[in-house]
N, C-alpha and C positions, 0 to 999 in steps of 0.2 A: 551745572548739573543739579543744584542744589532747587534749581528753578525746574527744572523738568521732571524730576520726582518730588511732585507734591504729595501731600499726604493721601489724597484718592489716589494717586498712584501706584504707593507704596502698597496699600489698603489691596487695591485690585491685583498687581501683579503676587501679593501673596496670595490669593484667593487662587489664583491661574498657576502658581508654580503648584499648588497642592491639586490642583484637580487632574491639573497633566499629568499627578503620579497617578492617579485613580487610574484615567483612564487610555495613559500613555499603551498599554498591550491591552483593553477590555473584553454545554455547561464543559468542563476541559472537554473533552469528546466531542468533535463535531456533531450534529444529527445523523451526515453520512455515514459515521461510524471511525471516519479518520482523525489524525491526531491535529490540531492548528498547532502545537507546539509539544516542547519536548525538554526535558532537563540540560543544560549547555545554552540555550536559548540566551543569547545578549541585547538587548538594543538601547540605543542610544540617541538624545534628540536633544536639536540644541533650540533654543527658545531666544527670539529677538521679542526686544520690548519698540515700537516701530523701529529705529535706524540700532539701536543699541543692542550687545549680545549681551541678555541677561544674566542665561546661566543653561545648565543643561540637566535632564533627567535622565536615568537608566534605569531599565529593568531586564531583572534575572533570574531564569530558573535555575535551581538546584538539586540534586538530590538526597537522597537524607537516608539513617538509618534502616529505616523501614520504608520497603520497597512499593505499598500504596502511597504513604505521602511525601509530596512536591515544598519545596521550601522557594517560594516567591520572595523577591527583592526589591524594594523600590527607591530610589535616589535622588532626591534634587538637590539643587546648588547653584546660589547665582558667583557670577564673577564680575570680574573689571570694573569699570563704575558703577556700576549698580550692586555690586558685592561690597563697593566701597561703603554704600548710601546706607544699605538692607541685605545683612546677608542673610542668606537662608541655607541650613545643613537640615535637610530632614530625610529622616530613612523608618520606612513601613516595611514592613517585614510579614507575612505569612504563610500560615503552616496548613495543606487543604490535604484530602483525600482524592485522592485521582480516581477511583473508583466512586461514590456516591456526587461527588462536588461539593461536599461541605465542608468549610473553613474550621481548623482544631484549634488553633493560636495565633493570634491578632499581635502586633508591637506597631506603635507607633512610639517615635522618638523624633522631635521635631526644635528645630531652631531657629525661628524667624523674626530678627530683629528687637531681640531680648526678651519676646515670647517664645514659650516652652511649654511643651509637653511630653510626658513618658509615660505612658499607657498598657497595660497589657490586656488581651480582652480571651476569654477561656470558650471555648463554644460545649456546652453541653443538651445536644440534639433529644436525645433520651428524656430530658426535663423539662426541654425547653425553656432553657438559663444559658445567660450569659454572662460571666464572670467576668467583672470588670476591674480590676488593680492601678488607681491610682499612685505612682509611685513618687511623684510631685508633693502629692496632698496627702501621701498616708492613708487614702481609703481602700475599700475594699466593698465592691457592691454587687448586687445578681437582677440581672431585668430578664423580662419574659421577652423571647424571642418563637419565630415561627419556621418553619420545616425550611422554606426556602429562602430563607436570609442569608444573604455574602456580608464579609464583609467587604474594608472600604479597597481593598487592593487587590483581591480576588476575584470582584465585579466586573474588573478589567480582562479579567481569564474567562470570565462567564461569557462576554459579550463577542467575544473572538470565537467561541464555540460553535455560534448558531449559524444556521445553514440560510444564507439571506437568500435565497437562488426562489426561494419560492413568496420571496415578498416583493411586494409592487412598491411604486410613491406613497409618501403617506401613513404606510402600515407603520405597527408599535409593535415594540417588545420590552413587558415589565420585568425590570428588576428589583426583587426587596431588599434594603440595603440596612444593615446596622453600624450608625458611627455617631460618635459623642453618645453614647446613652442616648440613643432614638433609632425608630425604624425608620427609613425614609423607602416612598415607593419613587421610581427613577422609570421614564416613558422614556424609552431608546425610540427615535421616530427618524425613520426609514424615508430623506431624501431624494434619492436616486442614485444614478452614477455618472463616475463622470472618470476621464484618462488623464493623470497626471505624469509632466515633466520631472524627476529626479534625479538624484547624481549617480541611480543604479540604472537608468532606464525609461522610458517612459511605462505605468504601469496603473491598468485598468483599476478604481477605484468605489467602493461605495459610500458613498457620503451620508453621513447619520450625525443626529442632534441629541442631546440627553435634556430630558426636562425633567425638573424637580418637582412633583404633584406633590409629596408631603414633606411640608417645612420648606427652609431653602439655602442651598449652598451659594448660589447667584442671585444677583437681582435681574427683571424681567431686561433691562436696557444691555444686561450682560448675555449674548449670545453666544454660545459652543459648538462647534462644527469638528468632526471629524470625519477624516477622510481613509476606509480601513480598504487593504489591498484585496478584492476580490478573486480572491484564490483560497486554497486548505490553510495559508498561511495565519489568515485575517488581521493582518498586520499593520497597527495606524502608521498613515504615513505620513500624514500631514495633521494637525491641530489647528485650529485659528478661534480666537475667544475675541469679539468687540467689546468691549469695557466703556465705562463710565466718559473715560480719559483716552481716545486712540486704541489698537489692539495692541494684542500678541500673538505671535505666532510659533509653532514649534514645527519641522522638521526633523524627520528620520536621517541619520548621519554616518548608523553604523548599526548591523545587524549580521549576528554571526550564531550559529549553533541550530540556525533552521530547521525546523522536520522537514520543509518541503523549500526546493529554492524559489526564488520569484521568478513569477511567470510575465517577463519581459515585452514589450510592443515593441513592434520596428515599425 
């Protein structure tokens, strides 16, 4: 084992267990006016590193005092050997407006192989500030942010939103992202489609890539593929990142609290 997770491995599957949180579910409101999701929302995906089960991610909605905003979840975790090697506990957390789409309260809390981070990030639209609380490092900082900025686990809710029915191969859709103290701008480019085999059904799919134009979460030899269910649901169902070192892939495994059910192929 010790020979199979080298250190670019370790390196890259932590890079992938954190993106798959991003964009494990990726404005709330379809364009059509319907909902892609709904408070109860579970899903769950389990993540091999090639032959090995890494570990698996969940996300969740919930709902919260005040009946405009949604309380997002997000989960990773490797297990069995590779939890032995590198574990990883991290959970993101977000707090949005279901009416405007703008994220109020950011948490990242992260444990990846004796790096850590605990984060909280404040959204103030009105000023265009973003309160940042380091609770690691005892800071406390405000950057300038802009009207349509997500943050990093609500990107995921933004990109489940959009109505792809009117996009061909090729076409983009920008997202502005704020995370570590930076804007990043993120090109969603629109694949095509394609019918996947799963343990629900087989079930028509659209496949999309995210690229980083500002700054970089990947390197260019690191490619992201997702595969999101072309229905109301826009539910990824498949994930596959090529790495440095072999892939990884993630899988849909468990999905429960739907607004709309999947729309099944025979």
């Amino acid at each position: 084992m010790s020979e199979i997770m080298t250190e670019k491995r370790v390196l890259a599957l932590k890079r992938v267990l954190t993106l798959f949180l991003l964009l494990g579910s990726l404005v709330l409101w379809a364009q059509n006016g319907s909902s892609s999701f709904k408070k109860g929302e579970y899903l769950k995906y389990k993540i091999r590193y090639g032959l090995l089960n890494a570990g698996f991610t969940s996300l969740e909605v919930r709902e919260t005092e005040d009946e405009n905003i949604l309380h997002a979840i997000g989960k990773g975790w490797t297990t069995g050997m590779v939890g032995m090697v590198f574990k990883v506990d991290d959970n993101y957390q977000t707090f949005f407006d279901k009416n405007t789409h703008r994220p109020k309260h950011f948490i990242r809390k992260v444990y990846e192989g004796g790096y850590t981070k605990d984060k909280e990030v404040f959204f103030d639209f009105k000023k265009h500030r973003a309160r940042v609380i380091n609770h690691k490092r005892e800071t406390d900082s405000t950057y300038f942010i802009q009207n349509d900025v997500k943050d990093l686990l609500q990107s995921f809710y933004y990109v489940r939103s959009i109505d792809f029915d009117g996009y061909k191969e090729n076409d983009a859709v920008d997202v502005r992202m704020f995370f570590d103290e930076q804007m990043y701008m993120v090109k969603v480019l629109v694949l095509g489609r394609e019918r996947l085999k799963t343990k629900f059904g087989e079930i028509d799919c659209i496949k999309i890539r995210p690229l980083v134009l500002e700054g970089r979460v990947f390197k260019d030899e690191e490619n992201v593929t997702l595969w999101v269910s072309d229905d109301q649901n826009k539910i990824p169902i498949k994930i596959k990142a090529s790495i440095l070192v072999g892939s990884v892939n993630a899988e849909l495994i468990e999905a429960t609290g739907l607004a709309h059910p999947f729309e099944l192929k025979i």
